[in-house]
N, C-alpha and C positions, 0 to 999 in steps of 0.2 A: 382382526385388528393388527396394524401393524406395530413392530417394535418399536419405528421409529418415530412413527405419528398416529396421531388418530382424527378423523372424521369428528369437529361439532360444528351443527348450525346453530349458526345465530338465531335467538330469540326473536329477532328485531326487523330482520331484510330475509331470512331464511337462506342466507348466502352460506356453504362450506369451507370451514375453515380447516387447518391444521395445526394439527399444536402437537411439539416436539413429546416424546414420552416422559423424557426426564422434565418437564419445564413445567412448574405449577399452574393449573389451566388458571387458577382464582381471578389474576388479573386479565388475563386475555382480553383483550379487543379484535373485533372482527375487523377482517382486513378491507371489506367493502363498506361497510358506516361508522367503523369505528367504534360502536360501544360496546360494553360490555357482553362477552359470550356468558357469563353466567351470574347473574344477580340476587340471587337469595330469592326470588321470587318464582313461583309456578308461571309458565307463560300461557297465553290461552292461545287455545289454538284453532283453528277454523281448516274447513276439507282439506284445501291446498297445502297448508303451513301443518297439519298433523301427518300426512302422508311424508312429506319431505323431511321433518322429526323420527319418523317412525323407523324410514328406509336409510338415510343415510345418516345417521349421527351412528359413531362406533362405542357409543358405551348405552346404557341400558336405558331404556324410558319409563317413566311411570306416569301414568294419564289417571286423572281425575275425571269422572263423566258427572256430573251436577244438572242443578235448575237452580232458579233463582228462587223457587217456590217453596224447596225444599227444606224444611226443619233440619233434620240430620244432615242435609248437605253446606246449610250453615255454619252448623255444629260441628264439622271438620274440617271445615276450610282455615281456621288457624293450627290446628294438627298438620295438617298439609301442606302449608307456608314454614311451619317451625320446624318441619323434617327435614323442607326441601333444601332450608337454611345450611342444615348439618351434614347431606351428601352428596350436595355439590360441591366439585364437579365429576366426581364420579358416575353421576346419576341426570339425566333431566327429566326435571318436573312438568308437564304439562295440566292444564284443565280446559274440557271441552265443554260448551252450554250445551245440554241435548237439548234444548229448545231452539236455539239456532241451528245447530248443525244436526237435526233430527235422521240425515242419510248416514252421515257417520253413525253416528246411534245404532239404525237401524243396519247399519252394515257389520256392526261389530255384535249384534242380538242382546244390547243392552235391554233389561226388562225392568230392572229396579235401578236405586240409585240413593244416595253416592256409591259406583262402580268402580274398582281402583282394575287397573291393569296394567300390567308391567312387560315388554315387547324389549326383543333383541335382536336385532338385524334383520327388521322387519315382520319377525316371529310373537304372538303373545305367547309368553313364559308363563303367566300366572295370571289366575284374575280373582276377584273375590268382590262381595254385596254389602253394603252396608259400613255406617261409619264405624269408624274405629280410634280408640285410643292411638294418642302419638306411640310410646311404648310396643302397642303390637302394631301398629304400621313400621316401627324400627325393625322389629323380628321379622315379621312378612318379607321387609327386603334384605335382613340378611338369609333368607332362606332359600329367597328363589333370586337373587343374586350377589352371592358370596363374596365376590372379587372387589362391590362395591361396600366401603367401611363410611363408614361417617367420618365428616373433619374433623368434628369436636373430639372422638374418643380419642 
């Protein structure tokens, strides 16, 4: 990453932005449609738009792999909305449907779910099964990515 910028895609068009080091990302707008590069919200993601999240954005990802089916993956989808809340923009959020994107899935040897995984310049860093309290999805990412703090603390 450089000192003077860093690589996020938009949520929205998947276009790469830059945004100065010193300069708070929170309000950014992307420079191709305008809205916001980071909204408190997990963005979902599909083949095309998780690949291009994964490889080029310069700070850390965290994917959510779900089903719509799923009890526990219910169950943590506001753990996962109220986290992504707190380390953005340090952090983006993603959430993938394995039932749509079942190649992604099966590219990545998801076997259970909710899957959290956490990737850094195109590398996964971490990954882990099953839902979790907000609390230890805090510690999981300050563990296996330290540099990222939460807004709120």
């Amino acid at each position: 990453m450089s000192e003077e910028a860093r690589h996020i895609v938009c949520p929205h068009c998947t276009r790469i932005n830059l945004i100065p080091a010193g300069k708070d990302a929170h309000p950014a707008k992307c420079g191709h449609c305008h809205q916001l590069l980071f909204t408190g919200h997990p963005t979902p993601a599909s083949l095309a738009s998780f690949t291009t999240h994964i490889q080029r954005n310069d700070i850390p990802v965290v994917v959510d792999f779900w089903a719509e089916w799923c009890g526990p993956c219910k169950a943590m989808a506001p753990v996962f909305e109220r986290v992504d809340g707190e380390f953005e923009p340090e952090l983006r959020f993603l959430k993938v449907d394995t039932e749509a994107e079942a190649e992604l899935s099966a590219h990545y040897n998801i076997r259970s779910i909710p899957t959290l995984m956490l990737c850094q310049k195109g590398n996964v860093v971490a990954q882990r099964a099953g839902a979790v309290t907000a609390d230890a999805l805090r510690q999981w990412l300050r563990q296996h990515a330290p540099s990222a703090a939460p807004a709120a603390s």
